[in-house]
C-alpha positions as CSV (number, residue, x, y, z in Angstrom):
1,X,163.6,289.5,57.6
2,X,165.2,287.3,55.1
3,X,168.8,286.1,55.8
4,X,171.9,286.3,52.9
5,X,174.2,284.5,52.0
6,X,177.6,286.8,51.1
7,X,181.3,286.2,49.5
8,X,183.7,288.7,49.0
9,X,187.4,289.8,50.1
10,X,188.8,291.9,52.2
11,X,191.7,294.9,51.3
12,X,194.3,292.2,52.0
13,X,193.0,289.8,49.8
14,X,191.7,287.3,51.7
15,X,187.8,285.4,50.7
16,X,185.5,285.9,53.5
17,X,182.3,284.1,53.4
18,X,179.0,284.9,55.8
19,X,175.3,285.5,56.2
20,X,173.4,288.3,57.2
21,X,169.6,289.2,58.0
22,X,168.9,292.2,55.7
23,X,165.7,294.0,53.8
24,X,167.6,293.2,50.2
25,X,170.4,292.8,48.9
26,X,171.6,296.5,48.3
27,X,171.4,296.6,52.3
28,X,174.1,293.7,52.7
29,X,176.4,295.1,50.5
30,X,175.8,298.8,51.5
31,X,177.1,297.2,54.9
32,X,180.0,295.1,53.8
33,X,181.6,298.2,51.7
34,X,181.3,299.5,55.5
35,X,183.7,296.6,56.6
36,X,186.1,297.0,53.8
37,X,185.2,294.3,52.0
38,X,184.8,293.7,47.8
39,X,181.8,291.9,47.6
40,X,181.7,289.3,45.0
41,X,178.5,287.2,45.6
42,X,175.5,287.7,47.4
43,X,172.6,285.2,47.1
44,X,169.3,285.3,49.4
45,X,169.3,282.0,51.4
46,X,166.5,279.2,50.8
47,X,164.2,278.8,53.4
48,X,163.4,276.0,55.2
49,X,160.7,275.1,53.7
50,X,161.6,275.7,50.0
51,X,161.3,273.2,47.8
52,X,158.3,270.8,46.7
53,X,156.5,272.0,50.1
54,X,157.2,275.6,49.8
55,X,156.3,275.9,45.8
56,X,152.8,274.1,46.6
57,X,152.1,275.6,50.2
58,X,148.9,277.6,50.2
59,X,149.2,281.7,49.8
60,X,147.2,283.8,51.7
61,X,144.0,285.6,49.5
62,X,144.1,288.9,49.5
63,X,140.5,288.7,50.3
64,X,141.6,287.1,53.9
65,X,144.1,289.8,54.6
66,X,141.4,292.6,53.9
67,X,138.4,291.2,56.3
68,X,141.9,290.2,58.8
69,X,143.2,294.1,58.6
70,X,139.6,295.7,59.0
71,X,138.6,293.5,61.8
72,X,142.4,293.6,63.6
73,X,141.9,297.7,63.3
74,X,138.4,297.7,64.8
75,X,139.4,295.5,67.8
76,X,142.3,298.2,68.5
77,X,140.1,301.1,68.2
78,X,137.7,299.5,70.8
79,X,140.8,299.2,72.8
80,X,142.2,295.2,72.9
81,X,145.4,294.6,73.4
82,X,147.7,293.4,70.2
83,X,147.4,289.9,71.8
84,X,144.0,289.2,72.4
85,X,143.6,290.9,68.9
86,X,145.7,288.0,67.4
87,X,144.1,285.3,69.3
88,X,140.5,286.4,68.2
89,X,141.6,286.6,65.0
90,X,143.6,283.5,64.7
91,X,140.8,281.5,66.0
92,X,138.1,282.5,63.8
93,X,140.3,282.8,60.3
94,X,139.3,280.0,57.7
95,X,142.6,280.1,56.2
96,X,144.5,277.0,57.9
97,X,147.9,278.8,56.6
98,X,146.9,282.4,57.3
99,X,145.7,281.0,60.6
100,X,148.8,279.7,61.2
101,X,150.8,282.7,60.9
102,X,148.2,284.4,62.9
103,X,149.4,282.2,66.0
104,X,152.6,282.3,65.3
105,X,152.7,286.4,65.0
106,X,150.9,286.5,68.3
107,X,153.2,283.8,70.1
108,X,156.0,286.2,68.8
109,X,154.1,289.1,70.2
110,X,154.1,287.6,73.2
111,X,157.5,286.8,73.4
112,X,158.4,290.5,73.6
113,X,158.5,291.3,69.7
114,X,156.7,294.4,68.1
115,X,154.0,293.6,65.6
116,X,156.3,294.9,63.0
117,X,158.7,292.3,63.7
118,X,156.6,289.4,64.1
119,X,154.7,290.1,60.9
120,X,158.5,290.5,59.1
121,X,158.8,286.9,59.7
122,X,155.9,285.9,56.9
123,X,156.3,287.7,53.8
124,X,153.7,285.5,52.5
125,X,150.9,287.3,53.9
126,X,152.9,290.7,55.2
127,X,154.8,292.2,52.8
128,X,157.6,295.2,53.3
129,X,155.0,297.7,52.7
130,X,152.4,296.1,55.1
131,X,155.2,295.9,57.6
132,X,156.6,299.2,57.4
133,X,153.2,300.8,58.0
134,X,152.6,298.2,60.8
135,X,155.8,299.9,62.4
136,X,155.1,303.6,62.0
137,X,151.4,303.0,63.5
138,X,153.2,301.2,66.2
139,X,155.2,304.0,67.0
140,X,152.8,307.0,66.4
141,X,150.4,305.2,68.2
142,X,147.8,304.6,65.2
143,X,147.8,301.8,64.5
144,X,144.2,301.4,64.2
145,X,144.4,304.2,61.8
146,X,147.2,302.6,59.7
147,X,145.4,299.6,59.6
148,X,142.1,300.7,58.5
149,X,144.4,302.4,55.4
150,X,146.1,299.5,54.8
151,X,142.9,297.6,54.1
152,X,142.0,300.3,51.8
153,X,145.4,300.1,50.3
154,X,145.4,296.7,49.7
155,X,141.7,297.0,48.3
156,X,142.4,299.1,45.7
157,X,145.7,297.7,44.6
158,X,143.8,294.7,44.4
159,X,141.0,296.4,41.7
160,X,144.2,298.0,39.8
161,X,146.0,294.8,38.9
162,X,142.8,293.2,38.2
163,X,142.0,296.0,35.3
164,X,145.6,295.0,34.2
165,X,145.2,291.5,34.4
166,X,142.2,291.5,32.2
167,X,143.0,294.1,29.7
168,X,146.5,292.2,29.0
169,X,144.6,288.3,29.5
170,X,142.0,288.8,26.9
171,X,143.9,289.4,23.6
172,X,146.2,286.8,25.0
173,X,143.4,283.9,25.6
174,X,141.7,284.7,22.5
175,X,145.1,284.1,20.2
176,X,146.1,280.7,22.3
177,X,142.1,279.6,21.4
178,X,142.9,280.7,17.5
179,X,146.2,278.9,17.4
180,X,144.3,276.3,18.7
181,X,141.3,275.8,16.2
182,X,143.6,276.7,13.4
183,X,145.9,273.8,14.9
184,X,142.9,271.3,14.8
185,X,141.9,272.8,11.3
186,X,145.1,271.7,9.7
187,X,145.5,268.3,11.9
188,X,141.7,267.6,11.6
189,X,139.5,269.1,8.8
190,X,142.3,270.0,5.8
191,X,143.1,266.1,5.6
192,X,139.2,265.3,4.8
193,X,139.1,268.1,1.8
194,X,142.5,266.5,1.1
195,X,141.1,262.3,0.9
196,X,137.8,264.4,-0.8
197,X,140.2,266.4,-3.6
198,X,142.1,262.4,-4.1
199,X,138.8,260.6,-5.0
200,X,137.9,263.0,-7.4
201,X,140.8,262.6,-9.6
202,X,143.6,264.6,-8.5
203,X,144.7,267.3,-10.8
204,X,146.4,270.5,-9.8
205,X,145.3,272.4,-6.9
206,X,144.5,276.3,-6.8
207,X,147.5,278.1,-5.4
208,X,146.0,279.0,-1.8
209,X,144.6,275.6,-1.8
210,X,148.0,273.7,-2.1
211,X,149.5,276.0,0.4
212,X,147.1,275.2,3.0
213,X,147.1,271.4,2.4
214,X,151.2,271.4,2.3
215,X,151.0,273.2,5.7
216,X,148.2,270.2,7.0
217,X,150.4,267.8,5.8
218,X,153.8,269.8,8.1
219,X,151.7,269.6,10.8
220,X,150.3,266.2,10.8
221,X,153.8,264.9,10.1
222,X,154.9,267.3,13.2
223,X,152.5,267.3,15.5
224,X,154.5,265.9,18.5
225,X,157.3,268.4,17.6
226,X,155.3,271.4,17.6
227,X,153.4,270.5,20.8
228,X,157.1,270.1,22.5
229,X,158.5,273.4,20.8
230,X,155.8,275.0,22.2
231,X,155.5,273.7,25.8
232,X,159.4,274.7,25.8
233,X,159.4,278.2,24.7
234,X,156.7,279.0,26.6
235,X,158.4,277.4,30.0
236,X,161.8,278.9,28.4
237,X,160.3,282.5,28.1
238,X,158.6,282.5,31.6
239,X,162.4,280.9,32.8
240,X,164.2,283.6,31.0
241,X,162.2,286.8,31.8
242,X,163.3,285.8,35.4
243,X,166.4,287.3,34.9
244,X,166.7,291.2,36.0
245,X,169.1,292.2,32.7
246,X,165.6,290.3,30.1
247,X,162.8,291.6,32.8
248,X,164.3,295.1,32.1
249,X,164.5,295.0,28.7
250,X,160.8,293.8,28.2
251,X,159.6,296.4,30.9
252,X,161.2,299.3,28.9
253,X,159.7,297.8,25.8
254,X,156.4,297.5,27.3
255,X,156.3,301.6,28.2
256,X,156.8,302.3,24.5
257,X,154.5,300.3,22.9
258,X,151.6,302.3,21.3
259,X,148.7,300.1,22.8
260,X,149.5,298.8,25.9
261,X,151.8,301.2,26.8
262,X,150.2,304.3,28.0
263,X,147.9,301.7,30.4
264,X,150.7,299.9,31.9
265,X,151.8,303.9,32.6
266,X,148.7,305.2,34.1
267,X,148.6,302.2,36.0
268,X,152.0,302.6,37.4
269,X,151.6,306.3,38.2
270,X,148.0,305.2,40.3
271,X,149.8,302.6,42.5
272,X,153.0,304.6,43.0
273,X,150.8,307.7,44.4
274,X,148.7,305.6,45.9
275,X,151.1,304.0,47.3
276,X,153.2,306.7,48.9
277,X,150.5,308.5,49.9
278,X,149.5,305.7,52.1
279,X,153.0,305.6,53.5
280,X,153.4,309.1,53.7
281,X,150.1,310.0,55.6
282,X,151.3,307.2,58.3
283,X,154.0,309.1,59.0
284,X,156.7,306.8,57.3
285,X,159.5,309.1,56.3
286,X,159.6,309.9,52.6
287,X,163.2,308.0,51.9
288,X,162.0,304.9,53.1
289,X,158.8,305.2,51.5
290,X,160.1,305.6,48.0
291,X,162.2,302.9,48.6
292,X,159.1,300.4,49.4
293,X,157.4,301.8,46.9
294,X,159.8,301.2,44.3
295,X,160.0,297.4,44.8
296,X,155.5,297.3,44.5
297,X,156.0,299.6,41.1
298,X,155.8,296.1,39.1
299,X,158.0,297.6,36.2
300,X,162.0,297.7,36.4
301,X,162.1,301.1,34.6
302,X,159.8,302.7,37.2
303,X,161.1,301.0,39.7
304,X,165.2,302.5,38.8
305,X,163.1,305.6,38.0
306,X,162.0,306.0,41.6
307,X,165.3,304.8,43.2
308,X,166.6,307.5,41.6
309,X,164.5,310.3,43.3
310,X,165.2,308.2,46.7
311,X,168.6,309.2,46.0
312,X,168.6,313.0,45.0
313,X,166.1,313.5,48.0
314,X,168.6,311.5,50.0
315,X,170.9,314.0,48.8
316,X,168.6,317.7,50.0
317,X,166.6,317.8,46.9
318,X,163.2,318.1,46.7
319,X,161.0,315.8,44.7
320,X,160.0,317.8,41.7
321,X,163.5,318.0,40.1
322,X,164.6,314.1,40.1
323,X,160.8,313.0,38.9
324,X,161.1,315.5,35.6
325,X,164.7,314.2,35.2
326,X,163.3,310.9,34.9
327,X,160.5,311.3,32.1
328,X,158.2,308.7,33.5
329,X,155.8,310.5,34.8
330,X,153.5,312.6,33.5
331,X,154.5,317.1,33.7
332,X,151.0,317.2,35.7
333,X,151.8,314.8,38.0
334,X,154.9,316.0,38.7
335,X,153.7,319.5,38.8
336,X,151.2,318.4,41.6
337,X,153.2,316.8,43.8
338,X,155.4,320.0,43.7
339,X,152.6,322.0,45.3
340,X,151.4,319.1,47.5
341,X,155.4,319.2,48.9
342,X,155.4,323.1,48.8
343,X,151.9,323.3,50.7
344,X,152.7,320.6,53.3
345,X,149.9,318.5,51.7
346,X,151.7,315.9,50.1
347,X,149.7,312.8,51.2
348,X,146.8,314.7,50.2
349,X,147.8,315.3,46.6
350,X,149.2,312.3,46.2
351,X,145.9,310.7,47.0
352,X,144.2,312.5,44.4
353,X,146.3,311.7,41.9
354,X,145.7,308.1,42.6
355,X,142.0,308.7,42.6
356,X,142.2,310.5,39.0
357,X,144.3,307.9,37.1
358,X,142.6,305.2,38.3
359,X,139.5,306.5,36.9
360,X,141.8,306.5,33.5
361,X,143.2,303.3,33.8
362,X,138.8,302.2,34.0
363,X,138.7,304.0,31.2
364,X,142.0,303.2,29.0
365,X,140.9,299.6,29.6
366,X,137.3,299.8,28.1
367,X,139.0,301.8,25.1
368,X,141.7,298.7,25.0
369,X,138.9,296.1,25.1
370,X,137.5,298.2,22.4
371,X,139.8,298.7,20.1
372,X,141.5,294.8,20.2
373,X,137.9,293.1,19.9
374,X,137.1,294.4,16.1
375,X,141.3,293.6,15.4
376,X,140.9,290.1,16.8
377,X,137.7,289.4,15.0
378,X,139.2,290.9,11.9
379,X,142.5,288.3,12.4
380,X,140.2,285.3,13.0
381,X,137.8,286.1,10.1
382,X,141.3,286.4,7.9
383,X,143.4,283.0,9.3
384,X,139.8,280.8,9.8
385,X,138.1,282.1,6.7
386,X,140.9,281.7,4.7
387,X,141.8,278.4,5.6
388,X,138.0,277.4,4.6
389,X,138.0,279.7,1.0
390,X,141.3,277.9,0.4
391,X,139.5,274.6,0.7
392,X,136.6,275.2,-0.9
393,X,138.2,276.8,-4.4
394,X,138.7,273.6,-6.0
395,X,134.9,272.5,-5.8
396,X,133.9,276.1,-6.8
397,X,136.8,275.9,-9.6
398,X,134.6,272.4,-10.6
399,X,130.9,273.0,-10.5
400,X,132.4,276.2,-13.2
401,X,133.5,273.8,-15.0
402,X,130.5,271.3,-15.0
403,X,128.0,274.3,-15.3
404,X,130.2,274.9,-19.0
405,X,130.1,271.6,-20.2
């Protein structure tokens, strides 16, 4: 559990400083109002091993913590005990820093800790969602059940940002390689037509031409400054959207674009469902759940959406109210988990909402890929074959004239 560092003061004025173990930082403020105490800074406290060794220390594939959650829940169901689980395990995982935390969740284990607890201690591999089902499989006594649907969890979260990844990747890859060539056109190529248009005697250039060698001569005089400008906004933007107050504004903007926006949707309505179902089935209760979920949504509108319904069903009300107040998700969606609450089937329904927009994000993505290929080939054919018409008017513009004379 991560520890934080808190300032504030109390009624009679006075600073007081401290640190606290907590989930997040709602939960150390939630527990300083308790104390009577205006809290004025909190701040999650760096790690030991933060720094140069933390940045570059090796992260656990999800593909390790798959095979690691299948194999740990068959060991159980044959009927191991958590501790000769872990040492199995620990000895035959590849991962040296995966097998590290192996051995050091089962020294914990051993030490008197619950699973739960121990696995708390490396959010690297375990995160709060892998944790809180570890803990309600501990004490329902499934935990060879919650395992086996964690794998399948983590499985198919895994597929879903992948669609995502490579529906948003693509355009993106394909306009830095454009902005590219058409750098190399201009730093490269334009200046040869340009020596070529000299020799033959100068005279005044076709309008398009002109353009394009004024802009070859910018960037040949400006080559260093462009390469800088754009090393800096790109490691400015990534610095900047690091801030909650930017990440929110983008994340709103990114529902409400016409393209991308209905996938980035879809998406997010699959891994909250899928999400909660998971949870829900395990026998984690519904508040905390929504709260978990909320933090894995990926998008700071969906994730305020959701907090939201935690707290009007924190409050006695049901789930279908709070998610139409919202207008994130979808009427049917909503309208489904109504009857899976009314029924008693909620993990159930939930789970086949997952299954059906998955199957539309599969398919929003191929109508993406698509639609963007034709666009980008159109926007090459215009910038690159421009460029190259520009160029060659002048020698079309004299072999006219030759063929007159």
């Amino acid at each position: 559990m991560p520890v934080f560092v808190w300032e504030g003061k109390t009624r009679s004025g006075d600073v007081k400083k401290g640190e606290m173990r907590a989930q997040s930082t709602d939960e150390v403020g939630q527990r300083l109002r308790q104390q009577d105490i205006s809290v004025s800074k909190i701040k999650k406290k760096a790690d030991k091993d933060s720094g140069l060794a933390g940045i570059f220390a090796p992260k656990v594939p999800l593909k390790s913590l798959v095979v690691f959650t299948r194999q740990f829940a068959t060991m159980i169901d044959a009927g191991l005990p958590i501790v000769q689980c872990l040492e199995l395990l620990g000895g035959a995982e590849p991962h040296k820093g995966f097998k590290k935390m192996i051995d050091q969740v089962r020294s914990d284990v051993e030490s008197g800790a619950t699973l739960a607890e121990s696995m708390r201690k490396h959010p690297g591999a375990f995160d709060n969602l892998y944790c809180a089902l570890v803990a309600a499989g501990e004490e329902a006594g499934i935990l060879d059940t919650v395992m086996n649907r964690l794998a399948v969890e983590i499985e198919k979260s895994q597929k879903l940002r992948r669609k995502i990844r490579s529906a948003f990747s693509y355009p993106t890859i394909v306009l830095v390689i454009a902005f590219a060539v058409v750098v190399l056109l201009l730093y490269k190529v334009i200046p040869t037509f340009t020596s070529m248009f000299g020799e033959m005697g100068g005279g005044e250039l076709p309008g398009p031409t002109q353009f394009v060698v004024d802009l070859s001569e910018f960037v040949q005089s400006n080559i260093l400054f462009l390469v800088g400008g754009t090393m800096f906004f790109v490691a400015f933007a990534t610095w900047f959207m690091r801030y909650p107050q930017t990440r929110a504004i983008f994340d709103r903007t990114i529902l409400k674009t016409p393209l991308f926006g209905p996938l980035v949707r879809k998406a997010a309505v699959a891994r909250f469902t899928r999400t909660l179902g998971t949870m829900v089935s395990s026998g984690v209760p519904i508040v905390d759940s929504l709260d978990i979920v909320s933090k894995t949504s990926g998008n700071m509108t969906i994730e305020k959406a959701i907090l939201y319904v935690k707290e009007k069903i924190a409050e006695g009300q049901n789930m279908v109210d709070p998610l139409t107040e919202t207008a994130i998700f979808p009427h049917m969606v909503v309208q489904m988990i109504g009857v899976g609450e009314s029924t008693g089937a909620l993990d159930t329904m939930l789970n086949k909402i997952a299954d059906f927009y998955e199957d539309e994000v599969d398919v929003a993505v191929d109508n993406l890929t698509s639609m963007i290929e034709p666009l980008l080939m159109v926007f090459l054919g215009i910038v690159v074959g421009g460029m190259l018409i520009a160029m060659y008017l002048p020698i079309f513009t004299m072999a006219g004239n030759i063929k007159a004379s």
